[in-house]
C-alpha positions as CSV (number, residue, x, y, z in Angstrom):
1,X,-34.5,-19.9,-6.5
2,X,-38.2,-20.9,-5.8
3,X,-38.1,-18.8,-2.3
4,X,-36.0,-15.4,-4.5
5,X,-39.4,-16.2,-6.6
6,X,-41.9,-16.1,-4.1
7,X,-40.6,-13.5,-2.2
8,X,-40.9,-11.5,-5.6
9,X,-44.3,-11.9,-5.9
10,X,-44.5,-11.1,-2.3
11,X,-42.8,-7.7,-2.8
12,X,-44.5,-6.6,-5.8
13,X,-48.0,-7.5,-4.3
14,X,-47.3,-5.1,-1.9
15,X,-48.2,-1.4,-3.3
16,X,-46.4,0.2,-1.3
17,X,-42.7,-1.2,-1.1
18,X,-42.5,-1.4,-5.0
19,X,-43.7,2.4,-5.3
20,X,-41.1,3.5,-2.6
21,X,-38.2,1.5,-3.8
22,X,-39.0,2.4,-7.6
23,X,-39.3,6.2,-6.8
24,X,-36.3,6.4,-4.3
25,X,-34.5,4.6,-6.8
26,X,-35.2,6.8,-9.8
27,X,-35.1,10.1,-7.8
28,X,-31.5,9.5,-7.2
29,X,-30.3,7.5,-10.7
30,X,-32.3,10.9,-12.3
31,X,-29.6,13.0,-9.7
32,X,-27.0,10.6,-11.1
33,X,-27.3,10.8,-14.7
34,X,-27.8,14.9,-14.4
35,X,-24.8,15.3,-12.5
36,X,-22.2,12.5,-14.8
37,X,-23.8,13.7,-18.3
38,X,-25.1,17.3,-18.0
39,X,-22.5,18.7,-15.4
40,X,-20.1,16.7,-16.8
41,X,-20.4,18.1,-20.4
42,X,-20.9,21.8,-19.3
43,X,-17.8,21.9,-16.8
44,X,-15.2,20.0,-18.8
45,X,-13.2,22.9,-18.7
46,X,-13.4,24.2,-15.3
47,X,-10.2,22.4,-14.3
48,X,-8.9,18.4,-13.7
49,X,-10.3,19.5,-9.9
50,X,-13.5,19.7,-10.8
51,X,-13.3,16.8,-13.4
52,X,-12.3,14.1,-10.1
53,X,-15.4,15.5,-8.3
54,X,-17.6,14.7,-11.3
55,X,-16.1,10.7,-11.6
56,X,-16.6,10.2,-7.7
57,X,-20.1,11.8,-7.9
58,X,-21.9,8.8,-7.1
59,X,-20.5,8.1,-3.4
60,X,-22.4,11.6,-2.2
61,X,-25.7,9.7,-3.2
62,X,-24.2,6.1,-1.9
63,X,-25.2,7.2,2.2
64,X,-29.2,8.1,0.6
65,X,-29.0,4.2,-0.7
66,X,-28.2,2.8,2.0
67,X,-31.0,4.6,4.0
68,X,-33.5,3.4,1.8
69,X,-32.2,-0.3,2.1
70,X,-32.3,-0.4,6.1
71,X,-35.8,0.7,6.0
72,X,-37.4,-0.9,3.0
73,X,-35.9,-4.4,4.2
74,X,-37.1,-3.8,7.9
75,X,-40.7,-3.7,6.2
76,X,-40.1,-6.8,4.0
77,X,-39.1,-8.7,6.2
78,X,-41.1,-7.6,8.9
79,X,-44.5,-8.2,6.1
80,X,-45.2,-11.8,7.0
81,X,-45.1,-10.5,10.9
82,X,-47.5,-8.1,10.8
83,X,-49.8,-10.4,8.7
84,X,-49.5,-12.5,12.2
85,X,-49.3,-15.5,9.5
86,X,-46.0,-16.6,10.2
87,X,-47.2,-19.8,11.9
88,X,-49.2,-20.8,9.0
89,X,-47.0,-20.1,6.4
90,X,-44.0,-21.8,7.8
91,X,-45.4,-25.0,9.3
92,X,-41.8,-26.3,9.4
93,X,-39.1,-24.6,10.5
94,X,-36.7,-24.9,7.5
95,X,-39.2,-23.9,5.5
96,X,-39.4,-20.0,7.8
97,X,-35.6,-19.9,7.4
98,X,-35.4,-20.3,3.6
99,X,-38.1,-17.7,3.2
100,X,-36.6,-15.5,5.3
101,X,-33.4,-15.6,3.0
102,X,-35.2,-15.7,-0.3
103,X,-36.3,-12.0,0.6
104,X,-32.6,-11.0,1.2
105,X,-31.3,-12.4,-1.6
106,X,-34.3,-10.7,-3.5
107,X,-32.9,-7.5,-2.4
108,X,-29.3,-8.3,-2.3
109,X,-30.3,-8.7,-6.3
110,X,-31.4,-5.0,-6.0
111,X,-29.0,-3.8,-4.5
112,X,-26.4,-5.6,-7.4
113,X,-28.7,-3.8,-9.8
114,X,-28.1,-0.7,-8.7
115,X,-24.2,-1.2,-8.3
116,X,-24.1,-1.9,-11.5
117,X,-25.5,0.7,-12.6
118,X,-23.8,3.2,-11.2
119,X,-20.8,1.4,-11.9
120,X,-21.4,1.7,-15.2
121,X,-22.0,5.4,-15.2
122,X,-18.4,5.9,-13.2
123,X,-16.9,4.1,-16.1
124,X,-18.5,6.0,-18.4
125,X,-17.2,9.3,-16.6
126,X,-13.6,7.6,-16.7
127,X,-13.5,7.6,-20.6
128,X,-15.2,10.9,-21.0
129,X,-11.7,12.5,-19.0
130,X,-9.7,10.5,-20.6
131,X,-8.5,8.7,-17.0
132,X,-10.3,4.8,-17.5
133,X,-6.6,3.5,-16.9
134,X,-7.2,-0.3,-15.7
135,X,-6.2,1.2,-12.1
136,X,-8.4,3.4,-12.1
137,X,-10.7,1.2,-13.6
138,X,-9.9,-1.5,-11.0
139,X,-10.4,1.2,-8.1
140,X,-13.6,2.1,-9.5
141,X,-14.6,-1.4,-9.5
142,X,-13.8,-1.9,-6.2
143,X,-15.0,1.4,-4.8
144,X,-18.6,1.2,-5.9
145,X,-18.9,-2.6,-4.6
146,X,-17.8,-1.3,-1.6
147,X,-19.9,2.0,-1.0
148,X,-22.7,0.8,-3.3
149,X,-23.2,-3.3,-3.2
150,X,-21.4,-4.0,0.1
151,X,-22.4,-1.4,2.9
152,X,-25.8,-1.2,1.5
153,X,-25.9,-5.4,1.7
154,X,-24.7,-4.8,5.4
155,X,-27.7,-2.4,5.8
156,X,-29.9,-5.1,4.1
157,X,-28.8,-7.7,6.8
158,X,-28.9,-5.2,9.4
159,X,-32.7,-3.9,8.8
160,X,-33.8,-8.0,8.4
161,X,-32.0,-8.9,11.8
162,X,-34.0,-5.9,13.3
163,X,-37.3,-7.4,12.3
164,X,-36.9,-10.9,12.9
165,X,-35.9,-9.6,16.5
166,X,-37.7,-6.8,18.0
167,X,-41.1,-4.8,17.6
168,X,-41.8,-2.2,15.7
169,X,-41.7,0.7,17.9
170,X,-38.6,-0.7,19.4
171,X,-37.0,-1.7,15.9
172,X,-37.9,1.7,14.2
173,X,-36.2,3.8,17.0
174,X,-32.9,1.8,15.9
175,X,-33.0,2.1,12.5
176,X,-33.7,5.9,13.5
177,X,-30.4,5.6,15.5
178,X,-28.7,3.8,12.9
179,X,-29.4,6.2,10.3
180,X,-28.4,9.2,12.7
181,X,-25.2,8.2,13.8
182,X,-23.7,7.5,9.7
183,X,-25.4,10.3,8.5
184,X,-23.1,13.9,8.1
185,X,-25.4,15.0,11.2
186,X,-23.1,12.6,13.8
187,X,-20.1,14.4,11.9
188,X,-21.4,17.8,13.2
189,X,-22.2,16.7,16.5
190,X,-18.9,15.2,16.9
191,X,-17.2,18.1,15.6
192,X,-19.3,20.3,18.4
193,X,-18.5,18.1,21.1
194,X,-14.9,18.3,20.0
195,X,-15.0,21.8,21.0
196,X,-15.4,20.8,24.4
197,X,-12.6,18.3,24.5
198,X,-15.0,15.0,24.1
199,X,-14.2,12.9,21.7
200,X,-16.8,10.7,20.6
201,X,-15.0,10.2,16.7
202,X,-14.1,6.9,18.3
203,X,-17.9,5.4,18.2
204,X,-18.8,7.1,15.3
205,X,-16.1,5.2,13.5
206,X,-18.4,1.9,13.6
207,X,-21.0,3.7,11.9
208,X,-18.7,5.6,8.8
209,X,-19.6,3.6,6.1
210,X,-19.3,6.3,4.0
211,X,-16.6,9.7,3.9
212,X,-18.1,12.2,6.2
213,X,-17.4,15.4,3.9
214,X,-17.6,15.5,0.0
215,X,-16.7,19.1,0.2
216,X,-13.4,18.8,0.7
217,X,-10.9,19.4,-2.1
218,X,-10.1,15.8,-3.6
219,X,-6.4,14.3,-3.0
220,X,-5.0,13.9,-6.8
221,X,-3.2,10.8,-5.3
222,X,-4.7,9.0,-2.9
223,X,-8.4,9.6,-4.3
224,X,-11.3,8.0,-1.3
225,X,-9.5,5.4,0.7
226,X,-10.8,1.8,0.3
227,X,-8.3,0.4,2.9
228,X,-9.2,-2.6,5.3
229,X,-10.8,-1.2,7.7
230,X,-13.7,0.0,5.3
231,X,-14.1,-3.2,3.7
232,X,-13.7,-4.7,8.0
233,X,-16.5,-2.0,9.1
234,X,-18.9,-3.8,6.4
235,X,-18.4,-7.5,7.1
236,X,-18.7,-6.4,10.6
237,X,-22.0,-5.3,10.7
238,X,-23.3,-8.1,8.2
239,X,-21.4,-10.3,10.8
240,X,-23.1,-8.9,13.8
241,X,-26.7,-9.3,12.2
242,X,-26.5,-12.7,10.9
243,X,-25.2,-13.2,14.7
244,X,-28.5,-11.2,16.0
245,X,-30.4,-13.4,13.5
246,X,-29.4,-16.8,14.7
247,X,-31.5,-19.3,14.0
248,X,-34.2,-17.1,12.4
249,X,-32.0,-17.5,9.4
250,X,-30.2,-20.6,10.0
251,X,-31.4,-23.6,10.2
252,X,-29.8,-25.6,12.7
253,X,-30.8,-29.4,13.1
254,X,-28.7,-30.0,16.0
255,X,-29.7,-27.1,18.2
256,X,-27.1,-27.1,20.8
257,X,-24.1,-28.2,18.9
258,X,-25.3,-26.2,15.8
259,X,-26.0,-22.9,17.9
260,X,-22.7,-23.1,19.6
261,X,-20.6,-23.7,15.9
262,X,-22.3,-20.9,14.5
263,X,-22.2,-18.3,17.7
264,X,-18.6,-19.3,18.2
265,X,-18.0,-18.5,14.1
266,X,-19.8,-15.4,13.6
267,X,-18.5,-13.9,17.1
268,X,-14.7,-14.7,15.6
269,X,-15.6,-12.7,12.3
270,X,-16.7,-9.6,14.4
271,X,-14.4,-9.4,17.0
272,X,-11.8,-9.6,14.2
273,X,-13.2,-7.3,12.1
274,X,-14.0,-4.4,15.0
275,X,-10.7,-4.8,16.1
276,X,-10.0,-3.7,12.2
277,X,-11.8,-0.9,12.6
278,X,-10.9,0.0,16.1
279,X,-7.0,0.0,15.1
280,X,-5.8,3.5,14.2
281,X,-4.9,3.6,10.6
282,X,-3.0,6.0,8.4
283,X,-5.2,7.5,5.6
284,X,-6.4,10.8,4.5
285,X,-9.4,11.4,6.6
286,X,-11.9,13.9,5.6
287,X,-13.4,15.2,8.4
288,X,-12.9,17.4,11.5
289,X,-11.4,14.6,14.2
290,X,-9.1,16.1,16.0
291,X,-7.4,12.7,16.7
292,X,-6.5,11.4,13.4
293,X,-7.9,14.2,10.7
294,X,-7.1,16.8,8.6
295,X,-7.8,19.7,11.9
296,X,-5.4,17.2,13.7
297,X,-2.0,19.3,13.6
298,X,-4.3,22.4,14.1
299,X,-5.6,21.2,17.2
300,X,-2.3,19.6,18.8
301,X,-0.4,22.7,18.7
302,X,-2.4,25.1,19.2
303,X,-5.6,23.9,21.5
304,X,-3.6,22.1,23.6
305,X,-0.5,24.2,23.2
306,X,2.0,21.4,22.6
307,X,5.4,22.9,23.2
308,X,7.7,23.7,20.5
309,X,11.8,23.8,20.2
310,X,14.3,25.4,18.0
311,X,18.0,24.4,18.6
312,X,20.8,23.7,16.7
313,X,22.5,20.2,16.2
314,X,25.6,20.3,17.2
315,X,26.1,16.9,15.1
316,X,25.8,16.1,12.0
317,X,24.2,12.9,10.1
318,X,26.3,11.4,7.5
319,X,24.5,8.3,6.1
320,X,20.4,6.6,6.9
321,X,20.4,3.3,6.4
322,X,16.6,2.7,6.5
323,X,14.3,-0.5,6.9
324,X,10.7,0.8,6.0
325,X,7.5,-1.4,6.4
326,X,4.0,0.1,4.8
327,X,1.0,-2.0,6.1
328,X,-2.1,0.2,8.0
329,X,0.9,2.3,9.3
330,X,4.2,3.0,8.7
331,X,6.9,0.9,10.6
332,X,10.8,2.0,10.3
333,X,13.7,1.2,11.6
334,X,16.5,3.8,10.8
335,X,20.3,3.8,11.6
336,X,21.3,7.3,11.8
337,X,25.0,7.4,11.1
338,X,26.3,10.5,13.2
339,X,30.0,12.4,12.4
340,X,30.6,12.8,16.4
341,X,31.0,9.7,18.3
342,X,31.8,10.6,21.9
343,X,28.3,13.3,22.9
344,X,26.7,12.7,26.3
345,X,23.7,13.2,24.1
346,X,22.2,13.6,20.5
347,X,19.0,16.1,19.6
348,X,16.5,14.4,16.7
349,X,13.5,15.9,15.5
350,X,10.6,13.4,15.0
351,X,6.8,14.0,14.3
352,X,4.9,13.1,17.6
353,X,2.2,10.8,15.6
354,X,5.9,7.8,15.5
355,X,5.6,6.2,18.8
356,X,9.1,4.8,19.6
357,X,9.7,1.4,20.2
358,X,13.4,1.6,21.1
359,X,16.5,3.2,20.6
360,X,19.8,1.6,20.4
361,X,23.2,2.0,19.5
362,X,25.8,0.4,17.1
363,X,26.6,-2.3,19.8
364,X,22.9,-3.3,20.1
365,X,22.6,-1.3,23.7
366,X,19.4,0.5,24.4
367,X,20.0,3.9,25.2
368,X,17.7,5.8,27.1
369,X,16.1,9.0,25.8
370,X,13.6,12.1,26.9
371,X,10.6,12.8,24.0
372,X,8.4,15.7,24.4
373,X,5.7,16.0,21.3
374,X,8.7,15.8,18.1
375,X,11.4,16.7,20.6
376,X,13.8,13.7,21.2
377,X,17.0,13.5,23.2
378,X,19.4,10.5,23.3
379,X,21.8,10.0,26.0
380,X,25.3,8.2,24.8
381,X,26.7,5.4,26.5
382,X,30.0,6.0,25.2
383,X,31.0,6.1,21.7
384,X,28.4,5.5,19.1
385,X,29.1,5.2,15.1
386,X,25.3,5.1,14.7
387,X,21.8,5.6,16.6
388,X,19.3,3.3,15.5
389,X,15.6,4.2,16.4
390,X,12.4,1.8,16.1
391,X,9.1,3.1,15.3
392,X,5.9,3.0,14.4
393,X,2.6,5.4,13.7
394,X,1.4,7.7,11.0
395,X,0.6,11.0,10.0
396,X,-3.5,12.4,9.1
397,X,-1.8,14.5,6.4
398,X,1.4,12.5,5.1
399,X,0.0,8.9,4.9
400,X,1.5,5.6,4.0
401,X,-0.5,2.7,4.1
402,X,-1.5,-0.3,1.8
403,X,-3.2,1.9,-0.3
404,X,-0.6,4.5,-1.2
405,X,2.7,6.7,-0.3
406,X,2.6,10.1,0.5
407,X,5.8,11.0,2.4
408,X,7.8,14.3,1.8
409,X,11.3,14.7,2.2
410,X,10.7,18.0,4.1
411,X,8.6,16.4,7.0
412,X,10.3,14.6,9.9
413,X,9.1,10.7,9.3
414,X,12.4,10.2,10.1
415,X,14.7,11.9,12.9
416,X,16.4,15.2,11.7
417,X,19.3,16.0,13.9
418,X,18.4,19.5,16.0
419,X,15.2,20.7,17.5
420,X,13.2,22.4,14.8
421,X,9.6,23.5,14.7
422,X,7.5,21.3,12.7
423,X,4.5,23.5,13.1
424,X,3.6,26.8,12.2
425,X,0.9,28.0,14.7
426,X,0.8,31.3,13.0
427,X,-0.4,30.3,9.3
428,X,-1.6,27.0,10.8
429,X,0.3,24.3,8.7
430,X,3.5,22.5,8.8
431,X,6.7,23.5,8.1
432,X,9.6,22.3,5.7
433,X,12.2,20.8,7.2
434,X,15.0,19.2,5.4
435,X,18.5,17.6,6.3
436,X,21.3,20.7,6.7
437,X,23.4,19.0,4.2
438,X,23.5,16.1,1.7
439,X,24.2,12.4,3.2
440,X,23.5,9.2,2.1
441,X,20.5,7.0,1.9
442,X,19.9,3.3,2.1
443,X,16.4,2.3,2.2
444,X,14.8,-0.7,1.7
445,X,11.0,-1.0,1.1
446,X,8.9,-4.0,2.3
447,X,5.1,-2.7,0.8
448,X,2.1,-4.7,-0.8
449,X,3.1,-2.9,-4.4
450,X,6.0,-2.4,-6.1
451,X,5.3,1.1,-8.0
452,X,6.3,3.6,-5.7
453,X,8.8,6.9,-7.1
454,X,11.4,8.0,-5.0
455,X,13.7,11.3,-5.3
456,X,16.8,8.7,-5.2
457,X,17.6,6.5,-7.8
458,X,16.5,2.6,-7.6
459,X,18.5,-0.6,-7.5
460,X,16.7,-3.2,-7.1
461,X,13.0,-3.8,-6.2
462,X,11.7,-1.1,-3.6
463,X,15.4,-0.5,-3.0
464,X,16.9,2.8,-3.1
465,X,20.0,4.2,-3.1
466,X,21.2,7.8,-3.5
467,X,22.8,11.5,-2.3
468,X,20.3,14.3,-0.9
469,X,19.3,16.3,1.8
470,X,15.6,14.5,2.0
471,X,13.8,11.4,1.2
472,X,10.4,11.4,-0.4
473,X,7.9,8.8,-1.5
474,X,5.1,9.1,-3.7
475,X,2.4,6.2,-4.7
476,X,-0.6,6.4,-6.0
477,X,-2.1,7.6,-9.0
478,X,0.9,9.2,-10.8
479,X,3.2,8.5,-13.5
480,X,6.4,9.7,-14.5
481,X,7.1,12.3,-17.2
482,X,10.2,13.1,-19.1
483,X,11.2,16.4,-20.3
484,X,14.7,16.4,-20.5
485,X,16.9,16.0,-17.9
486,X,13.5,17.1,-15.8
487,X,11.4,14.3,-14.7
488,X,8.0,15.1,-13.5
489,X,6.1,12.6,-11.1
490,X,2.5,13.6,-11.5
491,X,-1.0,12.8,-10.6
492,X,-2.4,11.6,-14.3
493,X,-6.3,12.0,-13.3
494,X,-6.7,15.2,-15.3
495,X,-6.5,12.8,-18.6
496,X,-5.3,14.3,-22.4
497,X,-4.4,17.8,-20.6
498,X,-1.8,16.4,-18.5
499,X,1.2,17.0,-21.5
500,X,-0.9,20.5,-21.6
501,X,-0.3,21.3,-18.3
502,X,3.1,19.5,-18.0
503,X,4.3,21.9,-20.7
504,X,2.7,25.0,-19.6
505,X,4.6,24.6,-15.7
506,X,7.7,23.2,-17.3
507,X,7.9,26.7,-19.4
508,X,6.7,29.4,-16.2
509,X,9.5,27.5,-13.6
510,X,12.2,27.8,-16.5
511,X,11.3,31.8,-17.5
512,X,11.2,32.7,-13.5
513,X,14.5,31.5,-13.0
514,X,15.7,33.3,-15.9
515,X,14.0,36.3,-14.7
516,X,15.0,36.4,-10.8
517,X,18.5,35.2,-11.9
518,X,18.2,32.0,-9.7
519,X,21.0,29.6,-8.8
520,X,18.6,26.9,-8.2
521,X,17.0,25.0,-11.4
522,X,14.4,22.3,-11.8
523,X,17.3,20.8,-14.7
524,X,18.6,17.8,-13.8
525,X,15.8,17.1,-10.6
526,X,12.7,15.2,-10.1
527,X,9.7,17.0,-9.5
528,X,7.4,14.8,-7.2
529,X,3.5,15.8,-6.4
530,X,3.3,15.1,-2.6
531,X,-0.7,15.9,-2.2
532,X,-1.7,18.2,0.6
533,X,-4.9,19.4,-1.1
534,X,-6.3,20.7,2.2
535,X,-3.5,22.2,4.0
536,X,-2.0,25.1,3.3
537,X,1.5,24.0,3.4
538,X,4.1,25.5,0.2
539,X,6.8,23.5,-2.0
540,X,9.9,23.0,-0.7
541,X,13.0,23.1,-2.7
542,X,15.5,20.0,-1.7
543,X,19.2,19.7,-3.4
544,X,18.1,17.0,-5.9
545,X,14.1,16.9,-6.0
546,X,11.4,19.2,-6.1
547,X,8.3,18.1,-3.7
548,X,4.7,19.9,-5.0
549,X,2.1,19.9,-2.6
550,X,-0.4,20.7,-6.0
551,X,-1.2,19.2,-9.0
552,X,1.7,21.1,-11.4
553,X,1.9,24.0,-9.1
554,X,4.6,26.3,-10.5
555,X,3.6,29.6,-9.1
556,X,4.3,27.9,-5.4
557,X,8.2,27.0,-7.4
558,X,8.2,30.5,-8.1
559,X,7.5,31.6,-4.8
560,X,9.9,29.6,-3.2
561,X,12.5,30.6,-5.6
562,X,12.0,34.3,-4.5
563,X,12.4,32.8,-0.5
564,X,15.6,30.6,-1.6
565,X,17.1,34.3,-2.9
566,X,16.0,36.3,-0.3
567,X,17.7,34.1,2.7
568,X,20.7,33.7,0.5
C-alpha cells in the first residue's frame, strides 16, 4: 500500500499526467453520459434496434481508453527514468521492483474506476428498456470487465514493459504500432489488401481487443461475443509483458533458478493463450475478413468462383440420429438413415466451413467419398441401413459456440440428400434448404448451457426428439411466448414492447393468410428468431416451425406465404 501511495504522490506531482488523464477521461465519460441519458431519452421510440445500440454504447469509446492507458503508463513509468534517478532511489533492488508495481496498481485502480463507472451507466441503460434481466445483467458485467478493466489493464502492462525495456524513440514507435494495428485503421487496410488476395486478418487478430465495426446492425441474439478467445487475447498480452518485464518487476532472489521458474511459467500462459486466439472459432464477426466474416460466403462463391451443383437425390433419408457437441465449434456426428440400401453411391449436401473427419457405414467400415466445396459423394460398399458422417467447423453467419446457438433448419449443418445450391450469387446470400419430406430426429446435445429451444419437442436434458423436415437451434437472448397453439421464440432485448410487438405480428401473419387463402398457418408451429441481421437472407417456411431471420418479422412470413402459393 505504501508504494500505490507514493506512486500517487508521484503522479499527481507531475502537471502534466494528471491534466491528460483527468481531461481524456472526462472528454469521453461527458460523450458517455450524452449518448446513455440524452440520446437515450430522445430515441426511445425509434425502435428495439436502435435501443441495443444505445446499452452497448460504451464499447465504441472502450478502443479511445485503452489508447490513453498505453501511453499515459509508458510516461509513468518511464518518469523515474528520465529523472536519471533510478539508482538513487532504488538502492536495493526489491525496493525498484515494488515501486515499479505500486505505479501499476495505481493505475490498474484507475482503470477499475473507470469500469465501474461505465458499468454503472450500462446498468442504468438496462432498466431504462426494460431488459436488466440477471443475464443480461451478468453479460454486462462481464462485457465491460473485459473491454473496459481487462484489455485496458493488458495495455497498462504492455505500455510499463515498454519503458522498463527500451528508449524512448524506440518505445514510442511501438506504442505507435500498437495503437495502429487495434485501431479500425488495420480493419481498413486489411480489408484493402483483401482485395488483392492477402490476407493479413490473421495478424491482426492478436491485436482485436475490441470489435472492428460498431456500424453494423446488432445481432438480437448473440449481442458482442465475449467467447474465450477475447478473454485469451487479453491475458496474452498481460502474459507477454510481465514476460518482457522480467525481473524489472519481479524480484527474484535466486536469479538463475528464479528466472528460469518464472520464464518457463509466463512462456506456458502465452503460448496457451495465442494458441486460443490463433484457433478458428465460430462467432459472429463484424468485420470484412473474408476467411471467417460476415463478406465470407460473398467472397467464396463468387471471388473465387467456387463451383456449385443442383441434382436430385435419388434416395431418400428416413430418420438422423444426431450426436452434437458445442464448444469454440460445432462437432457432430450424424447417422443418416437412408430408404435404399444397395446404391453404388449417395449425394449429401454439406456447407464447406464442416471439415469431415470420416464417413462410415452401419458396420463401422469407412467409406470413401469425393467433396468439392458443399458437394459430397459417398461410395457404398454394399448394403448400408445408414451413413454416418463425422465432423467438425462452423459457419461466420450460423454460429454455435459456448456462447450461443444459431442454427437454422434450412441451412445444411447437416447433410441433405441431393446436390443443391446453398448460395445465391445473384442476390448474394444463402439459400433455404430443407429436407424433401418429414423424417425423424434424434439429437442429443452435449453444450456448456442447458437453455437452448428447438423446433422438436424435448425429452430430457438437451435431448430432442421429433417429426419435421428441418432441425433448428436457437440460444441466446430469447424467451418463449405463448399465444395459443403458437409459440413464439423471441429475442426479449426490446423490453415492455415485446407483448406489443408479439401481438401486432401475431395479428398481420393471421389476416394474410386469411387474405391470400393460404394452406399454410403459423397455428399449431413454433416461430423461432434465427438472427441474420446482416445478410439479406428471407424466412423459410418448414412443416412444423417457422425460422425468422428478424426480430418479429412478419412481412418476410407474408412474403414467403405468397412464394409457398405461387410454386404450388
Amino acid at each position: 500500500m505504501s508504494n500505490i501511495r507514493l506512486s500517487g504522490k508521484l503522479f499527481f506531482k507531475s502537471v502534466f499526467l494528471p491534466i491528460i488523464t483527468f481531461f481524456g477521461v472526462g472528454v469521453l465519460f461527458a460523450l458517455l453520459i450524452k449518448k446513455f441519458i440524452y440520446e437515450t431519452t430522445y430515441r426511445y421510440d425509434s425502435g428495439y434496434l436502435s435501443q441495443l445500440t444505445q446499452v452497448t454504447a460504451s464499447q465504441k469509446y472502450a478502443f479511445y481508453f485503452f489508447i490513453l492507458f498505453l501511453f499515459l503508463s509508458y510516461e509513468f513509468i518511464s518518469k523515474a527514468k528520465l529523472a536519471n534517478a533510478e539508482e538513487t532511489i532504488f538502492a536495493a533492488e526489491h525496493k525498484r521492483v515494488n515501486f515499479y508495481r505500486g505505479q501499476i496498481f495505481f493505475l490498474l485502480i484507475i482503470d477499475f474506476i473507470v469500469s465501474i463507472f461505465v458499468m454503472g451507466l450500462t446498468v442504468f441503460a438496462l432498466k431504462y428498456f426494460f431488459i436488466a434481466t440477471r443475464d443480461t445483467v451478468v453479460y454486462i458485467v462481464l462485457l465491460i470487465f473485459l473491454t473496459y478493466f481487462l484489455n485496458c489493464g493488458a495495455a497498462i502492462c504492455f505500455g510499463a514493459a515498454i519503458a522498463l525495456r527500451f528508449k524512448r524513440v524506440a518505445g514510442y514507435a511501438v506504442l505507435l504500432v500498437v495503437a495502429v494495428l487495434a485501431s479500425p485503421i488495420a480493419q481498413v487496410t486489411a480489408s484493402t489488401f483483401s482485395v488483392f488476395g492477402i490476407n493479413i486478418y490473421y495478424i491482426l487478430n492478436f491485436f482485436e481487443f475490441f470489435l472492428p465495426n460498431y456500424s453494423f446492425t446488432p445481432n438480437l441474439v448473440f449481442w458482442e461475443p465475449i467467447l474465450p478467445y477475447r478473454w485469451a487475447l487479453a491475458l496474452l498480452w498481460i502474459s507477454g509483458s510481465l514476460l518482457l518485464s522480467g525481473k524489472k518487476l519481479f524480484y527474484l532472489p535466486d536469479r538463475r533458478a528464479g528466472k528460469k521458474v518464472f520464464t518457463v511459467a509466463m512462456s506456458a500462459i502465452v503460448a496457451v493463450t495465442a494458441l486460443t486466439v490463433a484457433v478458428p472459432t465460430s462467432s459472429v464477426e463484424k468485420n470484412e475478413d473474408t476467411t471467417q466474416g460476415d463478406f465470407h460466403d460473398c467472397y467464396y462463391y463468387v471471388m473465387k468462383e467456387k463451383p456449385q451443383k443442383e441434382e436430385k437425390a435419388n434416395f431418400s433419408a428416413l430418420k438422423y440420429d444426431i450426436s452434437m457437441k458445442i464448444r469454440n465449434r460445432l462437432h457432430m456426428d450424424v447417422k443418416v438413415t437412408v430408404d435404399k440400401n444397395n446404391l453404388e453411391s449417395y449425394k449429401f449436401s454439406l456447407y464447406h466451413g464442416y471439415k469431415l473427419r470420416k464417413v462410415t457405414d452401419d458396420k463401422g467400415k469407412t467409406l470413401k467419398y469425393d467433396r468439392k466445396s458443399d458437394c459430397i459423394t459417398v461410395y457404398s460398399k454394399g448394403e448400408t441401413k445408414y451413413i454416418e458422417f463425422v465432423y467438425s467447423g462452423y459457419s461466420p453467419v450460423f454460429y454455435s459456440n459456448m456462447q450461443g446457438v444459431s442454427l437454422p433448419g434450412d441451412f445444411a449443418y447437416y447433410p441433405v440428400p441431393g446436390w443443391h445450391f446453398i448460395y445465391d450469387i445473384e442476390n448474394q446470400n444463402l439459400n433455404s434448404v430443407m429436407l424433401e419430406n418429414d423424417v425423424d430426429f434424434s439429437v442429443i446435445v452435449d453444450a456448456p448451457y442447458s437453455d437452448i429451444f428447438c423446433n422438436l419437442d424435448s425429452c430430457g436434458k438437451n435431448e430432442y426428439k421429433g417429426r419435421s423436415n428441418a432441425l433448428t437451434f436457437v440460444r441466446g437472448f430469447v424467451k418463449q411466448y405463448d399465444f395459443g397453439s403458437v409459440s413464439f421464440v423471441q429475442s426479449y432485448l426490446n423490453g415492455c414492447k415485446t407483448n406489443y410487438y408479439l401481438e401486432k405480428s401475431f395479428s398481420e401473419m393471421k389476416n394474410a393468410e386469411k387474405e391470400l387463402n393460404s394452406s399454410y398457418t403459423i397455428e399449431g408451429k413454433k416461430i423461432l428468431l434465427v438472427s441474420a441481421e446482416n445478410q439479406n437472407i428471407r424466412s423459410a417456411l418448414a412443416s412444423d416451425h417457422i425460422i425468422m431471420r428478424r426480430q418479429l418479422d412478419s412481412d418476410s412470413y407474408i412474403e414467403e406465404l405468397k412464394n409457398l402459393d405461387e410454386r404450388k
